[in-house]
KEKE-3310 file (N, C-alpha, C; in steps of 0.2 Angstrom, whole numbers, plus 5000, padded with zeros to 4 digits):
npx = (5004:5009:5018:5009:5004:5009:5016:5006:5008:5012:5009:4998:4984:4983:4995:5009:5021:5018:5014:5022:5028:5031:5036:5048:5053:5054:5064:5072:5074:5086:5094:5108:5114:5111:5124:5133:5135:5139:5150:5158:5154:5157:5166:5171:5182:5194:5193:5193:5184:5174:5157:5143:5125:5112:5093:5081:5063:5060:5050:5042:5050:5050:5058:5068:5078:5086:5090:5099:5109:5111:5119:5132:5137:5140:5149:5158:5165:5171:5179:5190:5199:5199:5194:5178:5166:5150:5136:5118:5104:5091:5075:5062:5043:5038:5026:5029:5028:5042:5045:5039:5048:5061:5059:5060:5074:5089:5097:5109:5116:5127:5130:5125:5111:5099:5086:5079:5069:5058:5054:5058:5060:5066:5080:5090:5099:5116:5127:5137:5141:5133:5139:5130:5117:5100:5085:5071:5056:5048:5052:5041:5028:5020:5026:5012:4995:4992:4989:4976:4969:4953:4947:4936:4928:4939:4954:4965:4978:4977:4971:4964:4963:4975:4979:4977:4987:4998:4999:5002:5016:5021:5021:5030:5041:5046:5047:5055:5066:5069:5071:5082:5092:5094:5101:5111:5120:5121:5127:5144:5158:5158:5153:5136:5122:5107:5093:5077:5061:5043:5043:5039:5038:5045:5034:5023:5007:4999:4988:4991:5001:5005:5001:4996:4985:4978:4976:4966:4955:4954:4946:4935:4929:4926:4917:4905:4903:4899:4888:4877:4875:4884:4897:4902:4901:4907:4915:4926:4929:4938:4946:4966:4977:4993:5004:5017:5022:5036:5044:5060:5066:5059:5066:5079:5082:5076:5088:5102:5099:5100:5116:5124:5127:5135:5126:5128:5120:5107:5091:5077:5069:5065:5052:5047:5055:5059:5050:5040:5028:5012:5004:4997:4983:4973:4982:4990:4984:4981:4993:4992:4983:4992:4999:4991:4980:4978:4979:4967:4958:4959:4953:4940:4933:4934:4923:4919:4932:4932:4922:4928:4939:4933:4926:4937:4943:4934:4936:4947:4949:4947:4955:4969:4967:4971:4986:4991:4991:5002:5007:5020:5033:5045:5046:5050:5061:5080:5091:5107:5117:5134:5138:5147)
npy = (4994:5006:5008:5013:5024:5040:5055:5068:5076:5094:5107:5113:5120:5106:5102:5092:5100:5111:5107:5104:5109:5105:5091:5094:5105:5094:5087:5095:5096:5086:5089:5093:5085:5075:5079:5080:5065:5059:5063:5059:5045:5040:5031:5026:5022:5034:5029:5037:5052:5055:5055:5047:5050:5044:5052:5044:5041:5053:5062:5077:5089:5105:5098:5089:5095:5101:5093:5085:5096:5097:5085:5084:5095:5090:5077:5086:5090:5081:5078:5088:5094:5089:5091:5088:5078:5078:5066:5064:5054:5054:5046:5040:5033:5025:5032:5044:5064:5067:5077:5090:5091:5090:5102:5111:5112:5119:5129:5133:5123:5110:5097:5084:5080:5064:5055:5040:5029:5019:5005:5008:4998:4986:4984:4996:5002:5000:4988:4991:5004:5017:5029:5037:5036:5040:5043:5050:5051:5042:5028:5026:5019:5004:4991:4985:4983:4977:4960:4950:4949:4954:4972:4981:4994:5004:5013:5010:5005:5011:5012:4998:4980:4970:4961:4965:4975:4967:4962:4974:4976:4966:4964:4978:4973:4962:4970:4980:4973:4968:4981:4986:4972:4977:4988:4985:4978:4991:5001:5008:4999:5005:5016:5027:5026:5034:5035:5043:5042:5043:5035:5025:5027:5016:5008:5017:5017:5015:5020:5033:5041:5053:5056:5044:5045:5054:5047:5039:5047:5051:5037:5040:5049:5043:5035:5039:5045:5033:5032:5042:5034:5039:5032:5014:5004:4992:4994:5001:4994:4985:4989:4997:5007:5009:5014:5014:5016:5013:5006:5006:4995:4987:4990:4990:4975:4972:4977:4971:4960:4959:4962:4969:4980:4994:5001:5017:5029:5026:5034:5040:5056:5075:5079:5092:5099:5113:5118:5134:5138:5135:5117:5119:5115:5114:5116:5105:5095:5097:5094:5079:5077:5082:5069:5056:5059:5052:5038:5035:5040:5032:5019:5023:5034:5049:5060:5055:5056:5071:5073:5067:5071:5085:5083:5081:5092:5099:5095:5100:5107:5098:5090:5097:5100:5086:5087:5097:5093:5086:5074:5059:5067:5063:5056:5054:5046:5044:5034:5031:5022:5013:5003:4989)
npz = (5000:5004:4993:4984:4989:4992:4998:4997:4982:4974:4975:4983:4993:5001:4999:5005:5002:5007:5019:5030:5041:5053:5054:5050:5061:5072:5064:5068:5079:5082:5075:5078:5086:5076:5067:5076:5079:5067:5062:5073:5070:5058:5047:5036:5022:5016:5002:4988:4984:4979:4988:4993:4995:5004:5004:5011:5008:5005:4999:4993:4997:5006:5016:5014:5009:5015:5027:5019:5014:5028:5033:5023:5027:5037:5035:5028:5039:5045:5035:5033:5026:5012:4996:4992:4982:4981:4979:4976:4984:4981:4988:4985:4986:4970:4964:4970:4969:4961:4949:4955:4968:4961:4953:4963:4967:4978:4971:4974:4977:4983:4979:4965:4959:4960:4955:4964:4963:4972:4984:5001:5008:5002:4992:4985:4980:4971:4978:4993:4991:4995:5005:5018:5024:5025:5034:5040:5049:5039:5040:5049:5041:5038:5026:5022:5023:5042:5044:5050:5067:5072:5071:5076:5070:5072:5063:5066:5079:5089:5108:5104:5106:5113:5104:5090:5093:5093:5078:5072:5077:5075:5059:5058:5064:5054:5043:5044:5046:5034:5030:5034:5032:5016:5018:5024:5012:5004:5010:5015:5023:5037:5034:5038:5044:5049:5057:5061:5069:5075:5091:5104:5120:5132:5144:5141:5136:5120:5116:5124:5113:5107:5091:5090:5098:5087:5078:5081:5082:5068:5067:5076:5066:5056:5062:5067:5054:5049:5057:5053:5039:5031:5027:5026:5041:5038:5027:5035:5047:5042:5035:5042:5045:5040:5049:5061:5078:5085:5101:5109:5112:5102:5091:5093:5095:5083:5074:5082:5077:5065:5063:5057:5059:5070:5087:5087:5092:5102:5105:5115:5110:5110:5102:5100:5104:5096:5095:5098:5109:5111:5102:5086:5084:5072:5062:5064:5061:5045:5042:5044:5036:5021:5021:5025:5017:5002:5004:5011:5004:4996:5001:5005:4996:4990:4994:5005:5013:5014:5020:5033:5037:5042:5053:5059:5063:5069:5080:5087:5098:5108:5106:5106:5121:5125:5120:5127:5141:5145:5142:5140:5129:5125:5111:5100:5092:5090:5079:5078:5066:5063:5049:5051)
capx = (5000:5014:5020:5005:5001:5014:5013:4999:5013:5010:5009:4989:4983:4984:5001:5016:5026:5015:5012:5026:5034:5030:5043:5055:5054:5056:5070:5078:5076:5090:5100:5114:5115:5114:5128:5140:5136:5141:5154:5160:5154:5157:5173:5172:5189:5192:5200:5187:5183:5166:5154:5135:5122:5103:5089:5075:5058:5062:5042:5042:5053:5056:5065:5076:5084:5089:5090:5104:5114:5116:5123:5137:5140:5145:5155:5165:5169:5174:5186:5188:5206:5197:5189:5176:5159:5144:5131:5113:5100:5082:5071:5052:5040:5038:5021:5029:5029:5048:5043:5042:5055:5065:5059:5063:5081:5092:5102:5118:5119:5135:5130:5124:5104:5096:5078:5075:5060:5058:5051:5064:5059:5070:5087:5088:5107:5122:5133:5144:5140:5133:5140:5128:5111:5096:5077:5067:5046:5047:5051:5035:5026:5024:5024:5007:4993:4993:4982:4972:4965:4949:4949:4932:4926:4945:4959:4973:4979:4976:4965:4964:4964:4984:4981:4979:4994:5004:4996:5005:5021:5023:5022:5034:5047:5046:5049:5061:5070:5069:5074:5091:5095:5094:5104:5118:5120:5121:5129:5149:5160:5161:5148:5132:5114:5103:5085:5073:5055:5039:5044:5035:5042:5045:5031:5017:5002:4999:4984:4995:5006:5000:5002:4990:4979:4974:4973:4958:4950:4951:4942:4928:4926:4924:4913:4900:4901:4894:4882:4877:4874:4889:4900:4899:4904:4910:4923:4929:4934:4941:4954:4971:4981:4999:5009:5017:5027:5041:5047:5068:5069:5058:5069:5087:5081:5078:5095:5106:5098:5103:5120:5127:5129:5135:5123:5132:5117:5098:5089:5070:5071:5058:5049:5041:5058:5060:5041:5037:5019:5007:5002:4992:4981:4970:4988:4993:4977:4982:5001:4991:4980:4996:5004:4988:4973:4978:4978:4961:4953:4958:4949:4933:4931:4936:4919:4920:4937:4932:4920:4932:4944:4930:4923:4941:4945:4929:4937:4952:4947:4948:4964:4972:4969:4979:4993:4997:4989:5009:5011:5028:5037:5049:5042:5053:5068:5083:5097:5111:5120:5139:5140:5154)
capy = (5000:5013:5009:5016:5031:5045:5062:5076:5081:5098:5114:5116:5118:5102:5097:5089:5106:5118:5106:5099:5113:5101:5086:5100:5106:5088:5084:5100:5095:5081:5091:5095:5077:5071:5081:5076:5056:5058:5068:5054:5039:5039:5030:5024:5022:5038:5027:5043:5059:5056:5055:5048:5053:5043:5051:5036:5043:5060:5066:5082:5094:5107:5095:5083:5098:5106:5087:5083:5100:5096:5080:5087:5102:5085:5075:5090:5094:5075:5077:5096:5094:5087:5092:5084:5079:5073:5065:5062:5051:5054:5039:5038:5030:5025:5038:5052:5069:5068:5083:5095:5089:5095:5108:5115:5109:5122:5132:5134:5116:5107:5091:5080:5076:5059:5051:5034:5028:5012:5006:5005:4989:4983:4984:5002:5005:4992:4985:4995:5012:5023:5032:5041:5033:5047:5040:5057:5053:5038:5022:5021:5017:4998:4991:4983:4982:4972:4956:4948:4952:4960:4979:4984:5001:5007:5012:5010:4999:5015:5009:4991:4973:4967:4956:4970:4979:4963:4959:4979:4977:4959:4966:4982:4968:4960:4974:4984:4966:4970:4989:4982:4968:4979:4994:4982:4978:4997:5005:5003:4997:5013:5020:5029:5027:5038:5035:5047:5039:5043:5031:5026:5027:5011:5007:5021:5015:5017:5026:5039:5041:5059:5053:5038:5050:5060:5040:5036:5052:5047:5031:5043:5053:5038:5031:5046:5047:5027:5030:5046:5033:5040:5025:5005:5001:4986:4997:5004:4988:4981:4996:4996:5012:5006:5014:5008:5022:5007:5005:5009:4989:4983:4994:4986:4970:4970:4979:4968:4952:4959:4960:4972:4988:4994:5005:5021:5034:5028:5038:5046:5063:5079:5083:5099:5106:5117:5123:5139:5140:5125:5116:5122:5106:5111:5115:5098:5090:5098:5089:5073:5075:5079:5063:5051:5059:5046:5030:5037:5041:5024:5015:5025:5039:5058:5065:5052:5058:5076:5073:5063:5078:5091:5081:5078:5098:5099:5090:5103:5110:5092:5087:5103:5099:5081:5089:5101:5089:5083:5067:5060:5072:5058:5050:5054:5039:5045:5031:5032:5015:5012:4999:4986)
capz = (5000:5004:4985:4979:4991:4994:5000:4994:4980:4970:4980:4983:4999:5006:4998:5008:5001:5012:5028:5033:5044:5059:5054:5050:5068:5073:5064:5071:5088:5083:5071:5082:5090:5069:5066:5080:5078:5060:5063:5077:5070:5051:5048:5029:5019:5010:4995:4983:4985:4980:4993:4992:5003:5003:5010:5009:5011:5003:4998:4988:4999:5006:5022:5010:5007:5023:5029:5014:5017:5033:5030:5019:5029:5043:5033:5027:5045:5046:5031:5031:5022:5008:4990:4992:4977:4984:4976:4983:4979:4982:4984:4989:4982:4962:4965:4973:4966:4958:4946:4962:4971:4957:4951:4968:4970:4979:4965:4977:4979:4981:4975:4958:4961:4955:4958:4965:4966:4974:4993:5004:5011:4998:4988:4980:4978:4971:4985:4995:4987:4999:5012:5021:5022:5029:5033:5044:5046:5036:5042:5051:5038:5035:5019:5022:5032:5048:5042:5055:5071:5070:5073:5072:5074:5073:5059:5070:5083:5096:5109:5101:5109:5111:5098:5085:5093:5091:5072:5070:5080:5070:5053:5059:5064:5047:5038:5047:5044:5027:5026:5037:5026:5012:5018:5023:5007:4999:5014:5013:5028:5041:5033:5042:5043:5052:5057:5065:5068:5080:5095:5108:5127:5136:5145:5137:5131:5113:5119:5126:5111:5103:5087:5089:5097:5082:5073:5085:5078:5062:5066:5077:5062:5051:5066:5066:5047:5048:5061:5046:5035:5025:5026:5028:5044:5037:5025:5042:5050:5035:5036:5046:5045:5040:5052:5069:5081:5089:5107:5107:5112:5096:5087:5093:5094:5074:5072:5085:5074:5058:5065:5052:5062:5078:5086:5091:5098:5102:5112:5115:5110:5112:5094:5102:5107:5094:5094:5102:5112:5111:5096:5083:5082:5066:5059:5063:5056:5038:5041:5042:5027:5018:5021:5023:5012:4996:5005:5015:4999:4990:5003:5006:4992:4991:4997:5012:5016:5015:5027:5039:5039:5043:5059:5064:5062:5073:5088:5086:5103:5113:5103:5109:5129:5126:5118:5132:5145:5151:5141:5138:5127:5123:5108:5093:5090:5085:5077:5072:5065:5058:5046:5054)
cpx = (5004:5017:5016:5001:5007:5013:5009:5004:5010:5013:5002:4988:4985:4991:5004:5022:5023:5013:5017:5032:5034:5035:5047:5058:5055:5062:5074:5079:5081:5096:5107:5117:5117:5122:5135:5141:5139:5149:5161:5161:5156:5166:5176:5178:5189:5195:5195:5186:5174:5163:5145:5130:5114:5101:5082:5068:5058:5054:5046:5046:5049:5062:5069:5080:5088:5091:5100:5111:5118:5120:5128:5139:5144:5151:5161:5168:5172:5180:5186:5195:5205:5194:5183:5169:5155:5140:5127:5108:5094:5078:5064:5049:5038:5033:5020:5031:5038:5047:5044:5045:5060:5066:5059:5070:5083:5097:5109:5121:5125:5134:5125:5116:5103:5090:5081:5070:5062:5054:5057:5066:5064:5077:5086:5094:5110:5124:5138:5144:5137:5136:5139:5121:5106:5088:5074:5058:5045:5047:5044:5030:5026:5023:5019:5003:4994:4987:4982:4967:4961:4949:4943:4930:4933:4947:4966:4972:4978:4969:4962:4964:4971:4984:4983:4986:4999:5005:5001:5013:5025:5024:5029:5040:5049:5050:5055:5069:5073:5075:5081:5095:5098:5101:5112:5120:5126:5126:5139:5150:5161:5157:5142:5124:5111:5095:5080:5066:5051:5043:5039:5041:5042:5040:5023:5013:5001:4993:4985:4999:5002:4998:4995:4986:4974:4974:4967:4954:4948:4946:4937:4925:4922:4916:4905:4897:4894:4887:4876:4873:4878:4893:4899:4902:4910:4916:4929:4933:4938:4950:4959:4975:4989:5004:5009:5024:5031:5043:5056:5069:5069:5064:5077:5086:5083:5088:5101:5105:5100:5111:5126:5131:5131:5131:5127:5126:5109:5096:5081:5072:5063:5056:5048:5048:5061:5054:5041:5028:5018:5006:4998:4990:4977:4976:4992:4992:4979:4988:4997:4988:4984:4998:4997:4980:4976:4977:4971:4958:4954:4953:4942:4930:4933:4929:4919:4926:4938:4928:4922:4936:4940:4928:4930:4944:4939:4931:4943:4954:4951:4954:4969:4973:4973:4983:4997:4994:4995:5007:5019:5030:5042:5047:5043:5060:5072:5089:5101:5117:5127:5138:5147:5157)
cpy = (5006:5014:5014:5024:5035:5049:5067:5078:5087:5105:5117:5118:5112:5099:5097:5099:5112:5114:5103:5103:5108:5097:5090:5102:5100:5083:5091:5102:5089:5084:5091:5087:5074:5071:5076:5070:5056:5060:5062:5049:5037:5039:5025:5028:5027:5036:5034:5050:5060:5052:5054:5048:5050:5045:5048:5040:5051:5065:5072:5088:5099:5101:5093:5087:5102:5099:5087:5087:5101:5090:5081:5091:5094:5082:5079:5091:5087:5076:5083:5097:5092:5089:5089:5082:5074:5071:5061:5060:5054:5049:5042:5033:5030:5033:5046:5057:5071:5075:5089:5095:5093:5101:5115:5115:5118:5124:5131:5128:5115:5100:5090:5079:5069:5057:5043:5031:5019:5010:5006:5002:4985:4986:4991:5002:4998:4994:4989:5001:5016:5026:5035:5041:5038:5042:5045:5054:5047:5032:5020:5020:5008:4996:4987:4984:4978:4967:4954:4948:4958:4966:4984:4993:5008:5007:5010:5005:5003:5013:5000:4987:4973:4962:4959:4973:4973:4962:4967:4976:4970:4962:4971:4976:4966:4966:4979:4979:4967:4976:4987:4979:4973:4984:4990:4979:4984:5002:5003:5003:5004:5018:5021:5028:5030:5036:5041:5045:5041:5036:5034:5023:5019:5011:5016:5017:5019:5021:5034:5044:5047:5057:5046:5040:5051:5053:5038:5042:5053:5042:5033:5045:5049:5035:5034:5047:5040:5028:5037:5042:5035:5035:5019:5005:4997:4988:5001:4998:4985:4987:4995:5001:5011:5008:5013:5012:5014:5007:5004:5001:4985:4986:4991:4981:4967:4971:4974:4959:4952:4958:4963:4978:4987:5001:5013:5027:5030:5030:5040:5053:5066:5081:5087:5103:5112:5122:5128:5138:5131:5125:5117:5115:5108:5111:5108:5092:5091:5096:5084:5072:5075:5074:5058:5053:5053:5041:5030:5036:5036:5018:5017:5030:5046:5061:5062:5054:5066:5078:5072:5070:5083:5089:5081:5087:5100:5098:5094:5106:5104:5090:5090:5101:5093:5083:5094:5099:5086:5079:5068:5063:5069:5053:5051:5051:5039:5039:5032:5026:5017:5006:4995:4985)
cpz = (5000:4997:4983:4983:4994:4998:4996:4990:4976:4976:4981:4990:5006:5004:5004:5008:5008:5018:5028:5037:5053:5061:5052:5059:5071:5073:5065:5077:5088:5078:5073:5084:5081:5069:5070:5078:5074:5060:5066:5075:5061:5049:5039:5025:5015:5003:4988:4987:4983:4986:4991:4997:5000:5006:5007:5012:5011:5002:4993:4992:5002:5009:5020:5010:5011:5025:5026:5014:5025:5035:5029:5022:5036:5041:5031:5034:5046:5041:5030:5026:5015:5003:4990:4986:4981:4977:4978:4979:4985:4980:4989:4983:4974:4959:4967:4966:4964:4953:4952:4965:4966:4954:4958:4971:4970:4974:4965:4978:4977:4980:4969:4963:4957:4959:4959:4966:4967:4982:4995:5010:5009:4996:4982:4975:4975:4977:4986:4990:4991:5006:5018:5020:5028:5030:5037:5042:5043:5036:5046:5048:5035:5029:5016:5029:5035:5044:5050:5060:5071:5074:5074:5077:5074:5067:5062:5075:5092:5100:5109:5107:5107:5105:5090:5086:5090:5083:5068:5072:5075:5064:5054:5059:5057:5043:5039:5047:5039:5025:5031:5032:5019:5014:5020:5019:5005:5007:5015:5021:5033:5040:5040:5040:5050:5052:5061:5065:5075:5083:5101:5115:5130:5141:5146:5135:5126:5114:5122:5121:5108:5097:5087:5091:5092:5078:5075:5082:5072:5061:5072:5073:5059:5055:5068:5058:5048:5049:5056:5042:5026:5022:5027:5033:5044:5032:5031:5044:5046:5034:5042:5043:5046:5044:5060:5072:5086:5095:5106:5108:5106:5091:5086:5094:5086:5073:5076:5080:5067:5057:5063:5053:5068:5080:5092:5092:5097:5107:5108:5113:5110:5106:5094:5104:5103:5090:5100:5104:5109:5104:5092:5079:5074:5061:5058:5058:5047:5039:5039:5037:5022:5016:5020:5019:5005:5000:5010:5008:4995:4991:5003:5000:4995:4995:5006:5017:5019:5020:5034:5040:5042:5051:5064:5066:5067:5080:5090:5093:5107:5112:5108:5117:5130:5127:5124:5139:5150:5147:5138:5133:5123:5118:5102:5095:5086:5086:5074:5075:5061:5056:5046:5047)
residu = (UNK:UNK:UNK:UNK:UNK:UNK:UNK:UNK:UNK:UNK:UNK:UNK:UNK:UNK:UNK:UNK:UNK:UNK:UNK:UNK:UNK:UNK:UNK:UNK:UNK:UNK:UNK:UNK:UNK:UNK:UNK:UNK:UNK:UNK:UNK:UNK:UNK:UNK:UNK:UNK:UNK:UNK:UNK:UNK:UNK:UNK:UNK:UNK:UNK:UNK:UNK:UNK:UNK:UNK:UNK:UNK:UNK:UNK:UNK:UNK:UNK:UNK:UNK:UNK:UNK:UNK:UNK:UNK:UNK:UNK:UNK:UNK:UNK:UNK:UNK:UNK:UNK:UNK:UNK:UNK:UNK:UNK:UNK:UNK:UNK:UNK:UNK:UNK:UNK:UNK:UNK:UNK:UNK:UNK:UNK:UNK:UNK:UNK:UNK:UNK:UNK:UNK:UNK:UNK:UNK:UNK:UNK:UNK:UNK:UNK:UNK:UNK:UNK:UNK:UNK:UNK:UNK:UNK:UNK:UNK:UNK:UNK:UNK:UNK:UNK:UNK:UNK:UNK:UNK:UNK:UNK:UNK:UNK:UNK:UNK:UNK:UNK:UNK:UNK:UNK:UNK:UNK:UNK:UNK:UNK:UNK:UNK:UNK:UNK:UNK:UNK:UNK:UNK:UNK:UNK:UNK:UNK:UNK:UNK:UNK:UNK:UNK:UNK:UNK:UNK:UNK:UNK:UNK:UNK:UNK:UNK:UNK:UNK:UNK:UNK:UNK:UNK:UNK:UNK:UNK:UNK:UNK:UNK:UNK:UNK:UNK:UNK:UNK:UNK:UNK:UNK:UNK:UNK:UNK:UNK:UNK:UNK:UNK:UNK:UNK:UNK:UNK:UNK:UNK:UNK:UNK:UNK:UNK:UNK:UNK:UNK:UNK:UNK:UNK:UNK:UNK:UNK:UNK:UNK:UNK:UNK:UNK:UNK:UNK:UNK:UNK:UNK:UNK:UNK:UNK:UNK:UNK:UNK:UNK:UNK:UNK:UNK:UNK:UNK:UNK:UNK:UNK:UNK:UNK:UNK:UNK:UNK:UNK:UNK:UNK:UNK:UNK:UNK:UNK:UNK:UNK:UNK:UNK:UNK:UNK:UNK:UNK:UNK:UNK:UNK:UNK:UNK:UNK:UNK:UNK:UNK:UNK:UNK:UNK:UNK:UNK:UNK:UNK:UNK:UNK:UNK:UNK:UNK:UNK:UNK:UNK:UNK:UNK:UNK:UNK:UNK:UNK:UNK:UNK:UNK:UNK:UNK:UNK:UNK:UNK:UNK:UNK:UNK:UNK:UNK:UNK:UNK:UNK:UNK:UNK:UNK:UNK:UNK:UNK:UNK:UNK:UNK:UNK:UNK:UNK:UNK:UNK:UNK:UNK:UNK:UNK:UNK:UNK:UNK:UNK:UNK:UNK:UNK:UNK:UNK:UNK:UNK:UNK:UNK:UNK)
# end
């Protein structure tokens, strides 16, 4: 499913390009810490002066590209004696907006641009060819839904029976099995990979996690529409929201069993510490349409979707009191992997 639905690309109102100041703030509350690990931990052979830099889960920009420059501004402080030519690849999905993305590229750029499309659950690059592997916002996404345990009434696993969460949590393993295998492969020896992903705190309920919050409102919306007689029930239940915020254990686990890496920083960090004042929840609501109106409207239809947004835009009030209600604070997971 994640092959086939991307982010909102274009520039309209609801694209990816105009709502995504939120993951930007997120991934800037880890900038500082990026930079160091890379800095620290990146010990690939200089036998080249060229330098490749992924970032997997690119969307249409602006963030790849503040992401990517900070990158390059790291490595150069790692070989600052050096000439150095980068070249960066941009991968999302075969369906993302590549056209936008590009035709936004940075003018003053100091590297070669290329598209890849592909998932990257899988094999993108040849062997031993990158240096400098990036993922921000993106790995939570699984590369299907959870089959199984029935969910009714729900599109996510917030709030669910444990069998659902396990029927999530199960799939996530799998696939994050994957997107390792794969990157050990393409990633050369000493080389770096970077992750940044909603994480959920060591004993948090999923119920707790912001983030799954605003997924249970989704499946109030939808659950209001039914009762309406806008929607079938029975396409509600039948639905499962492909993403899955990890616990730091499920997370090294996978990676300690792939065997490939050594894990030099994982830690909880704060998404909100580079947000002034409280968060602007209908604001947030239009991030999340960016990213999941397409795989909404594949399943239920567009007018069904436009209604689910407007009831959840409704709740904008009661959202708001969670989010500065005090929950843990600690529910963005940042890794960073060497390539033994």
């Amino acid at each position: 499913m994640g092959e086939t639905f991307p982010m909102k690309g274009g520039d309209s109102e609801y694209s990816y390009t105009k709502n995504s100041m939120y993951q930007k703030k997120a991934s800037d509350a880890v900038k500082e810490m990026i930079d160091e690990a890379v800095v620290e931990s990146l010990d690939a052979e200089p036998t080249s002066t060229k330098v490749s830099i992924a970032d997997l889960g690119c969307s249409v920009g602006p963030n790849t590209f503040f992401t990517v420059q900070n990158l390059i501004e790291a490595v150069q402080k790692k070989r600052p004696s050096e000439t150095l030519e980068f070249q960066v690849f941009f991968n999302d999905h075969s369906g993302n907006d590549f056209n936008t993305l590009f035709s936004s590229l940075p003018q003053e750029r100091q590297y070669h641009a290329a598209a890849v499309p592909g998932s990257f659950h899988g094999r993108l690059f040849p062997s031993s060819s990158i240096t400098v592997a990036h993922s921000s916002y993106a790995l939570q996404w699984l590369s299907k839904q959870p089959q199984g345990a029935p969910n009714e009434g729900r599109v996510h696993y917030c709030g669910a029976p444990e069998d659902v969460v396990k029927s999530y949590s199960d799939q996530y393993e799998k696939d994050l099995s994957c997107f390792m295998r794969a990157r050990a492969e393409e990633i050369v020896k000493g080389g770096v990979l970077v992750l940044v992903v909603p994480g959920t705190p060591d004993g948090v309920s999923h119920s707790d996690h912001p983030a799954d919050v605003i997924f249970c409102y989704f499946g109030y919306g939808l659950m209001e529409l039914a009762n309406e007689g806008v929607v079938d029930k029975d396409k509600i239940d039948k639905f499962n929201l492909p993403i899955y915020a990890p616990t730091m254990g499920e997370m090294k686990r996978v990676i300690e069993n792939n065997g490939c890496f050594s894990i030099e920083k994982m830690e909880l960090t704060d998404p909100r510490s580079k947000i002034d004042g409280p968060i602007d929840v209908a604001k947030l609501v239009m991030h999340m349409r960016a990213g999941l109106e397409g795989i909404f409207s594949a399943h239920f239809g567009d007018s069904v979707v436009e209604k689910m947004f407007a009831k959840i835009s409704d709740k904008a009030q009661e959202m708001s009191q969670f989010f500065e209600s005090g929950y843990s604070k600690s529910t963005q997971l940042l890794v960073v992997l060497k390539r033994k």
